[in-house]
TIKE-173788 format. One record per residue (C-alpha): x, y, z. Coordinates in steps of 0.1 Angstrom, whole numbers, plus 5000, padded with zeros to 4 digits. Each point is the difference from the previous one (the first is absolute). Layout:
R    c1    c2    c3
R     X     Y     Z
...
***
This chain:
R    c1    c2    c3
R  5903  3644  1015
R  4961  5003  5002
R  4980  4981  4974
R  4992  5038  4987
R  5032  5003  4989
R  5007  4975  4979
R  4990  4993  4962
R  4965  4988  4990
R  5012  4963  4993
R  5021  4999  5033
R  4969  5008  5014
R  4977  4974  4985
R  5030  4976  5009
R  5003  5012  5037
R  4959  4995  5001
R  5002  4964  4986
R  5028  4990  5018
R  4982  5013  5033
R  4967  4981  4988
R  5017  4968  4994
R  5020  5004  5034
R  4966  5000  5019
R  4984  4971  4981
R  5033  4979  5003
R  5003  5009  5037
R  4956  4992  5007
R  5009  4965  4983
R  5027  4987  5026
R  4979  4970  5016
R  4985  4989  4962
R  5038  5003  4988
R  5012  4976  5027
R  4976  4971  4998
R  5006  4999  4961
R  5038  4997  5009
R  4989  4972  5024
R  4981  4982  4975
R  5028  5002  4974
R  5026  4986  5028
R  4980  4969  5014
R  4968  4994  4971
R  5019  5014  4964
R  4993  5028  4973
R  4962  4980  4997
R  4989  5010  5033
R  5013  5033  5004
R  4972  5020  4980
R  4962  4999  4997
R  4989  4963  4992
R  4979  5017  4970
R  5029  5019  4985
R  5027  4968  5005
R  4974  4984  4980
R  4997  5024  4973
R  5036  5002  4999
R  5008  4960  4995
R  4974  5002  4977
R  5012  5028  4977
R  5031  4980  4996
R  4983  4972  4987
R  5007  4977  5031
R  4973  4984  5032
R  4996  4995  5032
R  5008  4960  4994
R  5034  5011  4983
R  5008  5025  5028
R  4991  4974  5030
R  5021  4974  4980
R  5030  5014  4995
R  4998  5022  5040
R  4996  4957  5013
R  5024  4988  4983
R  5038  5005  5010
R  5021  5016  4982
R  5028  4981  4980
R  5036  5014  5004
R  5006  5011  4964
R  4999  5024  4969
R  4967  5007  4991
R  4966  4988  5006
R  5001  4987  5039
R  4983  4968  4990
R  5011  4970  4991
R  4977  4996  4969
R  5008  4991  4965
R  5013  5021  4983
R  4974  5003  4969
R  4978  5013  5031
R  5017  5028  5008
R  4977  5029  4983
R  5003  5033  5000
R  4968  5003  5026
R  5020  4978  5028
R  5027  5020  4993
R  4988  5035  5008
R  4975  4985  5030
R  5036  4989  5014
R  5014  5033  4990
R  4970  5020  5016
R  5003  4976  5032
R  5034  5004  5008
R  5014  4968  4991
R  5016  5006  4971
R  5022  5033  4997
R  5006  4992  4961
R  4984  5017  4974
R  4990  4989  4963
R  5020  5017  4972
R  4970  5018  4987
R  5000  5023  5029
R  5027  5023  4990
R  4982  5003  4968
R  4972  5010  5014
R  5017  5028  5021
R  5024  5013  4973
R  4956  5008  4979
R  4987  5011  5029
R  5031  5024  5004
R  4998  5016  4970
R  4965  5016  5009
R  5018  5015  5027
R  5013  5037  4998
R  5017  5033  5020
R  4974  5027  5006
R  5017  5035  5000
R  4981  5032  5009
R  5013  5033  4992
R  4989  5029  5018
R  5014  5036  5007
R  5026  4998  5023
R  4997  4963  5008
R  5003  4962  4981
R  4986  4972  5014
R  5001  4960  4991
R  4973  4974  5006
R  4998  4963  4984
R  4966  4990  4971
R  4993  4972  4984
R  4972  4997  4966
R  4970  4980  5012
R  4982  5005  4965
R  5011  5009  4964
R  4997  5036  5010
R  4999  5006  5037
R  5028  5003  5027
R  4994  4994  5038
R  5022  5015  5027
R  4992  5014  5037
R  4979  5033  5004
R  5031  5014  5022
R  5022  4998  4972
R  4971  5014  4969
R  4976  5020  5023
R  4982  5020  4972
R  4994  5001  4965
R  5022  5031  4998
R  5027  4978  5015
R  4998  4977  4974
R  4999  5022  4975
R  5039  5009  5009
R  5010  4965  5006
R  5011  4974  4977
R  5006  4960  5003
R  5038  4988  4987
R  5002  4961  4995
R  5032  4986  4991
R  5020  5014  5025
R  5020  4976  5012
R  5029  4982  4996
R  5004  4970  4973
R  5015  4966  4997
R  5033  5019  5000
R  4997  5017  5023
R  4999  5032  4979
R  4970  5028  5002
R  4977  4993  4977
R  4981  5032  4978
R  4967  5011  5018
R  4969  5002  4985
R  4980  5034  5014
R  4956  4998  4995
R  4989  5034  5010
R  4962  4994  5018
R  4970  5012  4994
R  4976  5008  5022
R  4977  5015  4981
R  4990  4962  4988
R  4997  4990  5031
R  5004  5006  5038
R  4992  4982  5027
R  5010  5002  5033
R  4995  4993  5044
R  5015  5010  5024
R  4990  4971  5026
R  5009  4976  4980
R  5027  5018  4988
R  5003  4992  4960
R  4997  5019  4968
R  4995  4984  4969
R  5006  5027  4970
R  5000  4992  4961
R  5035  5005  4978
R  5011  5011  4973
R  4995  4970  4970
R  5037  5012  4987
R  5032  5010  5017
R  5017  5031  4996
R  5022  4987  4971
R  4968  4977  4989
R  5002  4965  5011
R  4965  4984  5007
R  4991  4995  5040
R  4986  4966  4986
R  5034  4988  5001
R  4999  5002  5038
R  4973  4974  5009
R  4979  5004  5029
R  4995  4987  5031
R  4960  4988  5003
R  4981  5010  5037
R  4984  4973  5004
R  4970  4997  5024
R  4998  4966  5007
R  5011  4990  5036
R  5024  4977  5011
R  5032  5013  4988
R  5017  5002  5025
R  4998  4989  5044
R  5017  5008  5025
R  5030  4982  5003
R  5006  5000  4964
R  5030  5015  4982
R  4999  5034  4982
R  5024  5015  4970
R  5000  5039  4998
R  5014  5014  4965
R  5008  5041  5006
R  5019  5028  4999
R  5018  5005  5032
R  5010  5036  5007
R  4995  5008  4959
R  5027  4977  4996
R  4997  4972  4968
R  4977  4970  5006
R  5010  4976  5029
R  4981  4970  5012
R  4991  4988  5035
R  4996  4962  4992
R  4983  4975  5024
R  5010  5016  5033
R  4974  5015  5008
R  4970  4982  5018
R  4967  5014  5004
R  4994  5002  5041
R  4963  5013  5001
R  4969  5005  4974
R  4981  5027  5010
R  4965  5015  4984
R  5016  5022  4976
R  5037  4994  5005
R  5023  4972  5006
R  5035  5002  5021
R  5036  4982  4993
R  5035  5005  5003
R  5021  5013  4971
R  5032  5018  4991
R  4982  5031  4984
R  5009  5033  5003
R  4993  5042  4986
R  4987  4996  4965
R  4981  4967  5004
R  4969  5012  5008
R  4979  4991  4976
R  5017  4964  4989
R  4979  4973  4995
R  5004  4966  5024
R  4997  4968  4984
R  4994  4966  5009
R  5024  4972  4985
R  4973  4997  4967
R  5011  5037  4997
R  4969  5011  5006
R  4991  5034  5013
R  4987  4993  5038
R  5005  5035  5013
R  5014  5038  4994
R  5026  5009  5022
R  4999  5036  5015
R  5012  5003  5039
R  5010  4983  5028
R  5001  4995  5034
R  5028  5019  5019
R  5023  4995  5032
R  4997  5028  5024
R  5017  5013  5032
R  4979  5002  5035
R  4993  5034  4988
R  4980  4987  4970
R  5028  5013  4979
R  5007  4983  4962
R  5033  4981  5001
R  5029  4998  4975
R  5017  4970  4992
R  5030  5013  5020
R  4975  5007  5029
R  4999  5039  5006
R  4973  5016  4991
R  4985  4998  4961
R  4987  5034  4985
R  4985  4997  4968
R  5035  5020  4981
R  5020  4965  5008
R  4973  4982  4972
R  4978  4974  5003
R  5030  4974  4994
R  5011  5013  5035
R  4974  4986  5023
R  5000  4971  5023
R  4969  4982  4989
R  4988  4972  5021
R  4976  4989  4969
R  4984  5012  4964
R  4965  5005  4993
R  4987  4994  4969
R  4960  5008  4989
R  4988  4969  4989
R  4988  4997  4960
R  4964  4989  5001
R  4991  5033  5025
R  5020  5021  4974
R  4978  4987  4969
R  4968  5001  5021
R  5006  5040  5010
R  5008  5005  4961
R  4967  4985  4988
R  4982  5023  5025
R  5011  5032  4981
R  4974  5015  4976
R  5018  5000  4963
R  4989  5007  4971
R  5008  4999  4962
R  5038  4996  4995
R  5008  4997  5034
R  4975  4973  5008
R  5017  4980  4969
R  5030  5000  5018
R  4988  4985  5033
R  4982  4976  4977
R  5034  4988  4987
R  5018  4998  5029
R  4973  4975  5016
R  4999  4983  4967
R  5040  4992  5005
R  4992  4987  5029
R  4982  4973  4988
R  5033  4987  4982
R  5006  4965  5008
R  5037  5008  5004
R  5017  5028  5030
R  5021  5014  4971
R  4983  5013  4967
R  5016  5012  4971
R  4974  5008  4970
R  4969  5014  5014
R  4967  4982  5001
R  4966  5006  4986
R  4976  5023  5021
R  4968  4986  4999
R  4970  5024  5001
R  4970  4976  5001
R  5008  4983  5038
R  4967  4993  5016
R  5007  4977  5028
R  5024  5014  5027
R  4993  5040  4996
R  5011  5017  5028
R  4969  5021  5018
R  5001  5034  4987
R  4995  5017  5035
R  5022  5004  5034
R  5020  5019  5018
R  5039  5002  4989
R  5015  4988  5033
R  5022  4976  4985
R  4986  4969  5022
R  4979  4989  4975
R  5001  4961  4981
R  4977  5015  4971
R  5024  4998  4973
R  4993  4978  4974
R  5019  4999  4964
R  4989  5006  4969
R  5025  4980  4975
R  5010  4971  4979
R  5020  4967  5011
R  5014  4977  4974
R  4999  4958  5009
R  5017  4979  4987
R  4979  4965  4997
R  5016  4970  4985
R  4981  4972  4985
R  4995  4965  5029
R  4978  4971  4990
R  4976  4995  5025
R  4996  4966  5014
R  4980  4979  5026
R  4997  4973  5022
R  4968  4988  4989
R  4982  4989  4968
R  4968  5017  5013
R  5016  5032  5010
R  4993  5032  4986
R  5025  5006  4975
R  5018  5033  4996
R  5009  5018  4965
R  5030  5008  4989
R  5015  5036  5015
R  4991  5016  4967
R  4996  4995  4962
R  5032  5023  4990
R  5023  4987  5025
R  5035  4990  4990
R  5020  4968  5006
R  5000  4984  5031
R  5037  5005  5002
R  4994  5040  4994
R  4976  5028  5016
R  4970  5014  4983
R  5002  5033  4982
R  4995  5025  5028
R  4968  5021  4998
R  4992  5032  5017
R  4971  4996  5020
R  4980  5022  5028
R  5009  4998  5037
R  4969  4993  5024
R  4995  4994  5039
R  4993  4963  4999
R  5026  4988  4978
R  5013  4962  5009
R  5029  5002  5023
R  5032  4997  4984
R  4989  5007  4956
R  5033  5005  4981
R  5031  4985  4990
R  5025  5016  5036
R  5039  4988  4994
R  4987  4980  4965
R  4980  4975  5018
R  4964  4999  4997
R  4974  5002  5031
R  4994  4959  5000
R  5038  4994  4992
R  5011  5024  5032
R  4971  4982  5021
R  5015  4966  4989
R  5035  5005  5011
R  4993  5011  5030
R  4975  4972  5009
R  5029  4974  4991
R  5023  5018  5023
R  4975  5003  5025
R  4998  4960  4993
R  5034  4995  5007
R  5009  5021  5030
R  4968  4981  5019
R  5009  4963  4990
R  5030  5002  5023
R  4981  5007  5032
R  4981  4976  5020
R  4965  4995  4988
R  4986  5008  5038
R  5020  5010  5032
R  4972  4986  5030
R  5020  5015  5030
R  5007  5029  4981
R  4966  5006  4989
R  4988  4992  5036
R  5017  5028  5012
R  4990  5023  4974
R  4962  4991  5003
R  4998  5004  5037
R  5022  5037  4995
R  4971  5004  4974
R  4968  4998  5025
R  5018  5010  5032
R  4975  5022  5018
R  4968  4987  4981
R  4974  4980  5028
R  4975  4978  4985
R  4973  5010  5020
R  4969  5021  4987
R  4991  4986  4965
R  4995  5034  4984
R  5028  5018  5021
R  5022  4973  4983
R  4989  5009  4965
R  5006  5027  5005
R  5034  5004  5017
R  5007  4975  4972
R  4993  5024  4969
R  5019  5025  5016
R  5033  4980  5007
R  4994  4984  4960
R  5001  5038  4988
R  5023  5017  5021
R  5031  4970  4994
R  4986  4993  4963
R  5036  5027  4996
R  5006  4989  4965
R  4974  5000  4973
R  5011  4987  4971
R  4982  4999  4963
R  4979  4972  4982
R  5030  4980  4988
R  4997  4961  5004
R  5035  4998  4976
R  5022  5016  5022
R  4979  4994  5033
R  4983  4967  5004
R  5014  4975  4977
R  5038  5001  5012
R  4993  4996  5031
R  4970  5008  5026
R  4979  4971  4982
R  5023  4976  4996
R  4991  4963  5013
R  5027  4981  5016
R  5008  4982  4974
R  5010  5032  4983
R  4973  4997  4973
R  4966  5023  4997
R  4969  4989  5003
R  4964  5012  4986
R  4979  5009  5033
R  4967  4990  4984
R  5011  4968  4979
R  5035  4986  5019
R  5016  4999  4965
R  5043  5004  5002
R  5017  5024  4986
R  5040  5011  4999
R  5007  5036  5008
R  5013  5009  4967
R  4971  4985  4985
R  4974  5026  5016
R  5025  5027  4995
R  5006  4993  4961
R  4964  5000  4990
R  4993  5034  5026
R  5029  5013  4979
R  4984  4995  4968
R  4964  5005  5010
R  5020  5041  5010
R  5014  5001  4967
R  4962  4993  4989
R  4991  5021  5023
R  5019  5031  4987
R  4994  4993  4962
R  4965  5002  5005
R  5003  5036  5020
R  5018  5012  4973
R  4976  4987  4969
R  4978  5018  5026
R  5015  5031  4999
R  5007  5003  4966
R  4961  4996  4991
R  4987  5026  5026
R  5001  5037  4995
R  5013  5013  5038
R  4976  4974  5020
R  4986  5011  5032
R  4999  4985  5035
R  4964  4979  4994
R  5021  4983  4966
R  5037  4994  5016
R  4978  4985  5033
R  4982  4979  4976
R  5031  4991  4979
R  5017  4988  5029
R  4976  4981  5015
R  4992  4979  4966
R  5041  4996  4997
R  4999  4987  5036
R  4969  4976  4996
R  5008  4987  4962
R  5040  4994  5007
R  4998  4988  5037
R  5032  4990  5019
R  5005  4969  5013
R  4994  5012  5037
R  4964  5001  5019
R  4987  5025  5023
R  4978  4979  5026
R  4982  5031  5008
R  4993  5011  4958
R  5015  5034  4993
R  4963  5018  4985
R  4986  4991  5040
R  5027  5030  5007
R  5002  5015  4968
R  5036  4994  4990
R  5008  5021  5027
R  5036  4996  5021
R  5014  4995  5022
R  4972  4971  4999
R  5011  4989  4967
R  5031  4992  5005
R  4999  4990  5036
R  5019  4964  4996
R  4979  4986  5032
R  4972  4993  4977
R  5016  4991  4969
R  5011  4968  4989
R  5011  4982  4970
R  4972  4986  4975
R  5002  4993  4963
R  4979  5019  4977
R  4974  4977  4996
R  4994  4994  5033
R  4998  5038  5005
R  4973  5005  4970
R  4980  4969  5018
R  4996  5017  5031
R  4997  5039  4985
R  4988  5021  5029
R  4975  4977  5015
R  4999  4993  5038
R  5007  4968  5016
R  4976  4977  5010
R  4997  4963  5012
R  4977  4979  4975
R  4984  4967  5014
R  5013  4970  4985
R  4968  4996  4984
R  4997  5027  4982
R  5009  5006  4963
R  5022  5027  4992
R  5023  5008  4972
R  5028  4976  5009
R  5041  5011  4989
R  5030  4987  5016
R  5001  5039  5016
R  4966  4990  5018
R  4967  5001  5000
R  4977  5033  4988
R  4966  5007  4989
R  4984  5039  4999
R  5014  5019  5033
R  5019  4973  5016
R  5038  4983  4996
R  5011  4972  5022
R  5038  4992  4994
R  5014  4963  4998
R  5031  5009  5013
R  5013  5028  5028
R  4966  5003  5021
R  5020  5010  5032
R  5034  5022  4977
R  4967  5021  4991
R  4979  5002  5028
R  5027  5014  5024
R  5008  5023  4973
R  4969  5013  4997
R  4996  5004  5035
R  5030  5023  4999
R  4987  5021  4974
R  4965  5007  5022
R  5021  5007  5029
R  5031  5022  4983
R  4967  5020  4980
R  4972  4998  5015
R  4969  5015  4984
R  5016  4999  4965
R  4982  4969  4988
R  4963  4987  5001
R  4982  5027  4992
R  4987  4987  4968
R  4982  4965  4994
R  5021  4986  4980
R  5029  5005  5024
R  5008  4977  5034
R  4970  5004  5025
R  5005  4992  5037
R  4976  4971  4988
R  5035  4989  4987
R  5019  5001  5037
R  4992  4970  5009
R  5015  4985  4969
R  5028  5011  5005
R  4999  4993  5041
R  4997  4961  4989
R  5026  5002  4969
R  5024  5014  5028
R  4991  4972  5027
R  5001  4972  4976
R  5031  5008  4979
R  5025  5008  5029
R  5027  5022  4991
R  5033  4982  4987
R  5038  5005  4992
R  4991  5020  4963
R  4978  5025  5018
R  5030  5009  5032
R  5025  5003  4976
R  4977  5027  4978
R  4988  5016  5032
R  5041  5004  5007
R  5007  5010  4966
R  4973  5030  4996
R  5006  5011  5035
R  5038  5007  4991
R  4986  5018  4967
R  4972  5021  5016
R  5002  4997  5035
R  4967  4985  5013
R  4988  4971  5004
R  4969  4974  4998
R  4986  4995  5034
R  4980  4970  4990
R  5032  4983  4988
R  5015  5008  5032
R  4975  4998  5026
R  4974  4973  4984
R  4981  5000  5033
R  4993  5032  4994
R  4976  4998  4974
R  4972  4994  5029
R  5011  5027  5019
R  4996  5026  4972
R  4964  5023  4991
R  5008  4995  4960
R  4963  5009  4997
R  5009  5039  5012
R  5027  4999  4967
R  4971  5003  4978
R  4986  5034  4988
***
C-alpha cells in the first residue's frame, strides 16, 4: 500500500514515524555513551552537566546532597538508603534518592497527583465522511487543548472533532458516563507540522453543559530541567480509542535531542498526542511517533514480525523507541505566531498557567496584561527552535513570618518578613504578585515548606550524611590529584596559565548556585574539629549555627521582596537589579566571597564557585566590603577590628592570609580578565601580596580537605593547593585584562 493510498492522518503518522526513524537511527553513538554513563557513573552523569543541574535544582535539591547520598553506601532497608535519623528524612532526600535510583519507593502524594493530572486528559474523535479516527489531548489552559498535528491537521478538522473525558473505567470497575466538548477552532488554531502539535480552543460547556473548568489543566511549562536522560517517564492516553490507561515509571528517557526527546514505553494507535510526565507530573514532552523495527529491506515490522502496513494500526508496530517533542520548543514555536485580539488572549492564558507554582491546576489564574520585564521579541521566523518564549502571568507565594537573627551585636539587622504576616506557627495570607526574570531562586511555599525551611532541611541532612566520612582521605586524594594534572608540564610560565584555565573550565562539570546553606557549611569548610571558622577573624562556629541564622536572614530575605513587590507598580529590570542588590548587601549571609561579588558583577558561575568562598560572620564581611587586600606596615595606623586592619582602599585580614590568597589565585587563573579593570578592584600591584601570603602561610589539613570536598562537587580543582611550588612557575600577570 503506497503512502497515496492511505487516509490523511495515516499519512501524517507514516511521515512522523519515518522522521523519527531517521533521527533515532543518526543518534546511535550519542545513545550509547549515555547508556554507558548510566551503567558505570549514574542518572547524574548521563545528560548535559547544565541540564542535570537545572534538573536537581528544580526539585529543590544540590550538588552537595546529590554527591552525599551517590558516596555514601547504601543501607539494606525500606526507605531512605541512609542511616540518618529519622526526623531528617525530608521529602527533598527522598525524591533525590528516588530520581537516583536508590530508592524505588514513592511518597503517597504521587498517586494524587496522577489521578489531577488524569482528569485533564481526554479521547479525541474525528468524524469524517467515510472514515473515524482517534487520537489522545490534554487542556494546557482554561480554554485550549493540545494534541499532534497528524491527528487535528486543519481547522476544518477540528471543526468535526470533539474531546470526551471521562471515558474510562471507575473504582468499580464499571464505565463511567463521558463528558463530550465539541471544539472550536474558530477561537483559536494553531498548528506545525515539524513539530508536530496543535493546540485548538474548546467549547467552555459540554454537550449536556458541564463546565470544561472542571477538568483542570496541565500547565507547559518553559523552564528547563524537568526531565534528563535516564529519568523515568509516566504517559496518560488513549490507546487504540480505548478508555484511559497509564504507562507508569517504565519508561526511561534514552536521548534528549534539540527539539525531541527518545524513551521506551508501552504506547500504542491512539496515543499520539499524550502528554509524558516526569514523576512531579509535569508535562516534559508530547508524544507523537516512534522509532520502528524494520526488515533488511527497510520494511516496517509488526510485533509478530511480518511485515506492518498501516490497516494493522499503529498498536501493531514493533517500535524499538517513542519520540516525544520536547515542551519548551512547543511553547517557543506558539509564541512565534502572529495573534491577535481573541486569539492572542488565549495564548496569553496558556503561558500565564504556566507560571503556576504547581504541575496540576484546577481554578484558573489571573492573566496579567502589564508584564514589562521578560517580553518575548516580537520578530522571528516560526521554525520551532527558538528559546524566545517568555510568560505573561501571575504566581502566588506563600511567605510565612521568621524572626531574623544574628551573630553579632554590630551586625546589620534584618526586619521582620512583613508587617501583615501571621503567626510564626502559620503562613502569611497569600498575595498575587507579578512574575519577572530575576526573581530569587526558589520564592514560594513548594510541599508547605517555605524557601529557608526547604534550604534548612536539606543542609541538616547534608550535615549528617558527611559527618560519617573521614574528614580527609591522603592516599586517596593523592591519587585523585595526580589523575587531576596528568598531562600538564610545568614548563613555559604563560603556557602553564594557560593550559591551567583551560583544564579549571573544561573539568569545572558541575556549577552549582550561590548557596553557602546547603554548600559550604555542612561540609567543604569544615575544620577538623568539625566546627566553622570566620576566614578573616578565626572566630568558631557549629554548623547549625551558620545555617540557622542563613535560614532566617532568607526568610528576611523573602519578606522584604514581597513588601517590595507589593509597593511597585510592574517594576522593570533597572528596579528588580537594584532591589536585589540592596536585599543582598543590607541582609548579608554569613559566607564571604574573597574575590567580592560587584568585582564580577553577581555574575555565576563565579558567584557561586565554592573555591573562593569561605565562611565569615557578617561583621567581618561588612568590615572588609569590596576592598582589596593589602599588607599594612606595622607602623601604620589603620582602622583596627578583630576581622583586620582597613583604611580607604585597602583590607589586611588577621586571620586566613594563605586560605585567601590561594583562593584568589584560583579565581585569576579559572577567569582570567574578569577582574581588575577598575581601581578599586585587585591590581597586579596586589600579586605579590598574595605571592608572600601563599609562601608564608603554607597550605594545611582545613584547606586539602576543602580542595577534596569542592572537587567531588564541581569537579576541578585549586592548583595552588595542590602544587604550592607552582605559584613561581605561573605568569599570573597575563590573568589580568
Amino acid at each position: 500500500m503506497t503512502v497515496e493510498q492511505v487516509s490523511r492522518v495515516d499519512k501524517g503518522f507514516l511521515e512522523q514515524m519515518e522522521d523519527a526513524g531517521r533521527r533515532y537511527a543518526s543518534r546511535t553513538g550519542e545513545r550509547d555513551g549515555h547508556r554507558e554513563a548510566l551503567e558505570q557513573h549514574g542518572i547524574l552523569y548521563a545528560d548535559t552537566r547544565e541540564r542535570v543541574s537545572s534538573r536537581l535544582t528544580r526539585l529543590g535539591v544540590d550538588w552537595a546532597m546529590a554527591t552525599a547520598i551517590e558516596r555514601t553506601p547504601a543501607t539494606a532497608t525500606t526507605g531512605t538508603s541512609l542511616d540518618l535519623d529519622r526526623e531528617l528524612v525530608s521529602t527533598d532526600l527522598l525524591t533525590l534518592e528516588r530520581f537516583m535510583g536508590r530508592n524505588d519507593l514513592i511518597g503517597i502524594d504521587y498517586l494524587e497527583g496522577g489521578f489531577l493530572a488524569a482528569r485533564s486528559v481526554g479521547r479525541i474523535t474525528v468524524r469524517s465522511p467515510g472514515s473515524t479516527h482517534h487520537g489522545t489531548g490534554f487542556l494546557v489552559s482554561p480554554s485550549l487543548l493540545m494534541t499532534n498535528n497528524h491527528v487535528l491537521g486543519s481547522a476544518e478538522e477540528a471543526a468535526a472533532a470533539v474531546i470526551e473525558f471521562n471515558f474510562q473505567a471507575g473504582l468499580d470497575g464499571q464505565q463511567l458516563a463521558p463528558v463530550v466538548f465539541p471544539l472550536d477552532p474558530q477561537s483559536l488554531f494553531i498548528t506545525h507540522r515539524d513539530l508536530d502539535f496543535t493546540v485548538v480552543a474548546v467549547s467552555d460547556r459540554s454537550r449536556d453543559g458541564q463546565p470544561l473548568a472542571a477538568f483542570g489543566r496541565l500547565p507547559l511549562k518553559e523552564a528547563q530541567g524537568k526531565a534528563v536522560i535516564g529519568e523515568l517517564v509516566n504517559i496518560i492516553q488513549h490507546p487504540n480509542g480505548e478508555p484511559k490507561q497509564l504507562a507508569l515509571r517504565d519508561n526511561q528517557i534514552v536521548d534528549v535531542l534539540d527539539d525531541f526527546m527518545h524513551y521506551s514505553a508501552d504506547t500504542a494507535r491512539g496515543s499520539s498526542g499524550a502528554p509524558v510526565f516526569n514523576d512531579q507530573w509535569e508535562v516534559v514532552a508530547l508524544h507523537h511517533a516512534g522509532a520502528p523495527r524494520k526488515d533488511r529491506d527497510g520494511n516496517v515490522l509488526a510485533v509478530d514480525g511480518t511485515r506492518w502496513h498501516p490497516s494493522m494500526g499503529e498498536h501493531r508496530v514493533d517500535w524499538k523507541a517513542n519520540e516525544g517533542v520536547r515542551v519548551s520548543r512547543i511553547l517557543g514555536a506558539i509564541q512565534q505566531f502572529p495573534l491577535s485580539g481573541g486569539a492572542a488572549t488565549l495564548r496569553a492564558e496558556l503561558f500565564a498557567a504556566g507560571s503556576s507554582l504547581h504541575p496540576v491546576e484546577v481554578s484558573p489564574p489571573t492573566v496579567l496584561t502589564n508584564r514589562v520585564n521578560g517580553d518575548a521579541p516580537q520578530n522571528g521566523a516560526m521554525d520551532g527552535s527558538g528559546e524566545q518564549h517568555a510568560t505573561t502571568g501571575s504566581v502566588r507565594w506563600s511567605v510565612p513570618l521568621h524572626i531574623s537573627v544574628s551573630l553579632d551585636a554590630d551586625a546589620p539587622q534584618p526586619r521582620p518578613a512583613s508587617p501583615a504576616a501571621g503567626p510564626a506557627a502559620g503562613p502569611a495570607p497569600q498575595t498575587t504578585t507579578p512574575s519577572y526574570v530575576g526573581l530569587p531562586a526558589g520564592i514560594g511555599s513548594i510541599d508547605g515548606q517555605s524557601p529557608a525551611a526547604r534550604d534548612l532541611a536539606a543542609a541538616m541532612v547534608n550535615l549528617a550524611a558527611f559527618r560519617a566520612r573521614p574528614y580527609f582521605d591522603e592516599a586517596a586524594d593523592l591519587m585523585a590529584r595526580d589523575a587531576y594534572y596528568a598531562g600538564l608540564h610545568v614548563g613555559n610560565p604563560t603556557s602553564l596559565r594557560l593550559a591551567l584555565t583551560e583544564h579549571l573550565e573544561s573539568t569545572h562539570e558541575r556549577r552549582p548556585s550561590y548557596k553557602p546553606m546547603r554548600l559550604l557549611y555542612p561540609w567543604v569548610d569544615l575544620h577538623p574539629d568539625e566546627m566553622l571558622r570566620s576566614i578573616y577573624s578565626d572566630k568558631g562556629f557549629t554548623p547549625q549555627e551558620l545555617m540557622e541564622a542563613d535560614a532566617a536572614v532568607e526568610a528576611a530575605r523573602i519578606g522584604r521582596w514581597q513588601e517590595f513587590m507589593l509597593h511597585e507598580s510592574a517594576p522593570g529590570p533597572e528596579a528588580i537589579e537594584a532591589e536585589l542588590a540592596l536585599l543582598e548587601a543590607s541582609l548579608p549571609f554569613n559566607c564571604e566571597h574573597v574575590v567580592p561579588q560587584s568585582w564580577f558583577t553577581h555574575k555565576e558561575p563565579m558567584r557561586g564557585d565554592l573555591h573562593h568562598l569561605f565562611a565569615c560572620e557578617a561583621t567581618c564581611n561588612s568590615f572588609r566590603g569590596n576592598i582589596p587586600y593589602f599588607d599594612f606596615p606595622d607602623f601604620n595606623e589603620v582602622v583596627q577590628h578583630d576581622c583586620g586592619r582597613r583604611e580607604p582602599g585597602k583590607f589586611e585580614p588577621s586571620k586566613g592570609k594563605g586560605p585567601v590568597a590561594r583562593a584568589t589565585l584560583y579565581f585569576l587563573l579559572r577567569y582570567p580578565g574578569k577582574i581588575g579593570d577598575e581601581a578599586r578592584e585587585l591590581q597586579r600591584t596586589g600579586l605579590e601580596t598574595l605571592l608572600g601570603w601563599h609562601k608564608d602561610h603554607p597550605v594545611g589539613l582545613y584547606e586539602q580537605h576543602r580542595n577534596a570536598a569542592i572537587a567531588e562537587i564541581q569537579g576541578n580543582r585549586n592548583p595552588l593547593i595542590d602544587h604550592p611550588d607552582w605559584a613561581e612557575e605561573i605568569d599570573f600577570a597575563g590573568a589580568w585584562p
